[in-house]
C-alpha positions in Angstrom: -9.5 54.1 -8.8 -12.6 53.6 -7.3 -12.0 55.3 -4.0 -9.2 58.0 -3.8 -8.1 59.7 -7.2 -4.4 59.7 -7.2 -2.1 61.5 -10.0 -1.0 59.8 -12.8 1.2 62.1 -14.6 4.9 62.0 -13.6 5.1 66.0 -13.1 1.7 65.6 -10.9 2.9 62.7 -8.8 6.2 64.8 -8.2 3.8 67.9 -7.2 1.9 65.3 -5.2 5.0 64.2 -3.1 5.6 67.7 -2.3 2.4 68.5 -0.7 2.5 65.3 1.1 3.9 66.7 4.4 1.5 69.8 4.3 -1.6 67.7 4.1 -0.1 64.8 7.1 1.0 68.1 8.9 -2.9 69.4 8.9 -4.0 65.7 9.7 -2.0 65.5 12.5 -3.0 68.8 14.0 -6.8 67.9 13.6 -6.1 64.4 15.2 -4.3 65.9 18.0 -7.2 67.7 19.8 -8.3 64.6 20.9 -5.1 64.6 23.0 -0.8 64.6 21.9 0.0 61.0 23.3 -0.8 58.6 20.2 -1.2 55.6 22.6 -4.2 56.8 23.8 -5.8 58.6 20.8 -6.2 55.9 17.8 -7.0 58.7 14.9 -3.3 60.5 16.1 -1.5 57.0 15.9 -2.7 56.2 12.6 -1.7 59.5 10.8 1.6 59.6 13.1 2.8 56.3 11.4 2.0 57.2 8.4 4.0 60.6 8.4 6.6 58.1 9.9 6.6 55.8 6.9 7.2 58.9 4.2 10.2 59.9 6.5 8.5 63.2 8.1 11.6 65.2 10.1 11.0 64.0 14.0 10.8 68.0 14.9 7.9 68.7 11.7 6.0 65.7 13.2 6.2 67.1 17.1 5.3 70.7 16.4 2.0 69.4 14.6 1.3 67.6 17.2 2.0 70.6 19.9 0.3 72.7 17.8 -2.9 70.7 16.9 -3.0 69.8 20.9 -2.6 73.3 21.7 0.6 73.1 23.7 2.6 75.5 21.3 0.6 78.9 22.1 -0.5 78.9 18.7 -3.7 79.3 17.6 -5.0 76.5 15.0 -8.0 76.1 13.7 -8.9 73.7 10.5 -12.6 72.5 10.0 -12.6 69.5 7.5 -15.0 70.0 4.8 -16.8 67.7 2.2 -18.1 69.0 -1.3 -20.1 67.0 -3.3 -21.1 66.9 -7.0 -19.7 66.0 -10.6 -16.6 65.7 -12.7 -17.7 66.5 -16.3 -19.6 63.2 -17.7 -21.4 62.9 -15.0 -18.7 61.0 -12.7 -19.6 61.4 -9.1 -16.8 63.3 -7.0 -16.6 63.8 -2.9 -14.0 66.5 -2.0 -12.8 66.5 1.4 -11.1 69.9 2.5 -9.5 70.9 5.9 -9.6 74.8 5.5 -9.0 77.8 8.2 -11.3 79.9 6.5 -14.2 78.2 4.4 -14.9 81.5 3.0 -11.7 81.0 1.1 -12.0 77.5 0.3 -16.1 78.0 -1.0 -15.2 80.1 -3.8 -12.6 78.0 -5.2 -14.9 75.2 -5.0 -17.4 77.1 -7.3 -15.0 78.2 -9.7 -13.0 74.5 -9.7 -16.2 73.0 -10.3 -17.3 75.2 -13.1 -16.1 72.2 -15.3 -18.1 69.6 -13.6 -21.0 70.5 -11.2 -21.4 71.5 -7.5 -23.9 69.4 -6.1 -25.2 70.2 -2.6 -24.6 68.1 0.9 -26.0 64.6 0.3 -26.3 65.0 -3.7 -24.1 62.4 -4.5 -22.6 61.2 -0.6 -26.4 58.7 -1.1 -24.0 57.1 -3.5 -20.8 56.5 -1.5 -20.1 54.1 1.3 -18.4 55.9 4.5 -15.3 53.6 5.0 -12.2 52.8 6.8 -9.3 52.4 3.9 -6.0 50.3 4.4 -3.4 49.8 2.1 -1.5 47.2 2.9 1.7 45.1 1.6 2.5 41.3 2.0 4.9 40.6 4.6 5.6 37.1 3.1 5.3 35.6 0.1 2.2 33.3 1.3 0.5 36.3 2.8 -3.6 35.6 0.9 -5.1 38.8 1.4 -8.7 37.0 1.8 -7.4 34.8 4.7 -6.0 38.4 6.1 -9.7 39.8 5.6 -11.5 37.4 7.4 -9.4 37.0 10.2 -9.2 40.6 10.8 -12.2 41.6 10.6 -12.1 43.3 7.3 -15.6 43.9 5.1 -13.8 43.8 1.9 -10.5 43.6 0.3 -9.1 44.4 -3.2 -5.7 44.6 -5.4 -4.0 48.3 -3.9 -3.0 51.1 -5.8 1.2 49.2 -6.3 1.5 46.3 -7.7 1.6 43.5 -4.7 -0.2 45.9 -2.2 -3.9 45.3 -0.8 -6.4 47.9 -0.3 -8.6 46.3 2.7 -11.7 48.6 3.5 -13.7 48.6 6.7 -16.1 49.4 8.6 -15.4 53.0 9.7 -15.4 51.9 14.0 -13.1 49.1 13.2 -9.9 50.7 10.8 -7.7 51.2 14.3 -8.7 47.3 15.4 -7.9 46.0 11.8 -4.8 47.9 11.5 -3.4 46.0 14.3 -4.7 42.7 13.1 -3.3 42.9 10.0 0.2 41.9 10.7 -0.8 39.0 13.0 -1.9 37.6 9.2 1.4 38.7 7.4 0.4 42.1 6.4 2.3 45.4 7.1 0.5 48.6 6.9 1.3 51.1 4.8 -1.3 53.9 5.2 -4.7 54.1 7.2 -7.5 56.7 6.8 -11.4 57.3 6.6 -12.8 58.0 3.2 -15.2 57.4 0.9 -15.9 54.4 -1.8 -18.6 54.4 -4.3 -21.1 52.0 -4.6 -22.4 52.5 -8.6 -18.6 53.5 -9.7 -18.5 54.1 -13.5 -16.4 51.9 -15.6 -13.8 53.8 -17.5 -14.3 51.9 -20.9 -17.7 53.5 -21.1 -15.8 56.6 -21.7 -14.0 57.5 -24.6 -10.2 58.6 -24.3 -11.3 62.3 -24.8 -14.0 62.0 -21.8 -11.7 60.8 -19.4 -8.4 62.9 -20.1 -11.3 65.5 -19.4 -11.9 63.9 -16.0 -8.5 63.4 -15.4 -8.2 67.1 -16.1 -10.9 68.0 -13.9 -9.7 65.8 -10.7 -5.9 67.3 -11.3 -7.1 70.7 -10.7 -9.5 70.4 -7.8 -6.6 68.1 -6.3 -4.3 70.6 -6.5 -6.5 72.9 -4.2 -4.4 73.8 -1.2 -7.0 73.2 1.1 -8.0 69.9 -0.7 -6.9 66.7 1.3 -8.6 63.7 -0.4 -10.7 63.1 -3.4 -12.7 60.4 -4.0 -14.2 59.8 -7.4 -16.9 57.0 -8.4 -14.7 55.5 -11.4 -14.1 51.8 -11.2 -10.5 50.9 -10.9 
């Protein structure tokens, strides 16, 4: 873990690929007011090839685009959103919404946090590092994921999320430059986004089995939040 919870449970990760789309589909609207041609808008050409590797339909991916650039007649609105606070034991949570209506979305904070506790703006974001996160896969079999770092300008690297994959972090100006770097050293990008990683992250072990099915618990229903996008939990992986 250590940077973006993701479900473990088979019927969760099925759930999880099912809101997939919806969440890309808001990313790309947001990343298209800064204009609908991806060549000259780095935050739209990142999410674009992402919703390209998951196989997004061509005409879901366009009329995001239209409508986040405003060229569809529709009104769209989403303000991105970060609550801050707890998980139950104390593990330290960041919750990053894009809502049309925060007085929706506030609420269900509250009561989703009931479990945990609702911290206020800056309560626990002290303890995160603002980040550029890439995971990454080996295009080659001699691909050395340190090597890959250095050269492309990378402030840190670690095993990803699959088996083989790297998770290379960076500074949050440099993900678009280090995206494009990466394969240069034998490393095709998989998926590219700013987030959050926690500097003091609590190692599992010093839980018991109870505690953290109670986490687990915890992060499962606030990720299942519609307006919930990522959420970034202070647990070492």
């Amino acid at each position: 873990m250590g940077a973006q919870w993701k479900a473990k449970g088979k019927a969760q990760v099925a759930d999880a690929k099912g809101k997939l789309f919806g969440k890309l589909v808001k990313e790309i609207m947001v990343a298209a007011r800064g204009g609908a041609d991806p060549a000259g808008n780095a935050r739209l050409r990142l999410v674009v090839e992402q919703a390209r590797k998951v196989s997004m339909p061509k005409d879901t991916l366009e009329r995001a685009i239209k409508k986040g650039a405003g060229l569809s007649g529709e009104a769209v609105n989403y303000e991105r959103v970060i609550y801050e606070g707890f998980a139950p034991h104390q593990v330290a949570v960041m919750v990053e919404c894009l809502t049309d209506n925060v007085n929706r979305t506030a609420p269900e904070m509250r009561v989703l946090f009931r479990k945990g506790q609702l911290g206020t703006s800056g309560s626990v974001a002290w303890d995160f590092n603002h980040v550029g996160i890439i995971e990454a896969e080996p295009a080659s079999a001699d691909a050395d994921p340190e090597m890959a770092a250095i050269e492309a300008g990378a402030q840190d690297f670690e095993p990803g999320e699959e088996e083989g994959n790297t998770t290379f972090w960076t500074d949050p100006t440099d993900l678009d430059l280090v995206c494009r770097a990466l394969p240069a050293q034998g490393f095709t990008v998989l998926a590219a986004k700013m987030g959050y990683r926690p500097k003091n992250p609590v190692n599992p072990a010093n839980l018991s089995p109870e505690q953290m099915e109670e986490v687990e618990s915890f992060l499962a229903a606030i990720d299942g939040n519609d307006d919930v996008q990522n959420v970034f939990v202070a647990l070492a992986g």
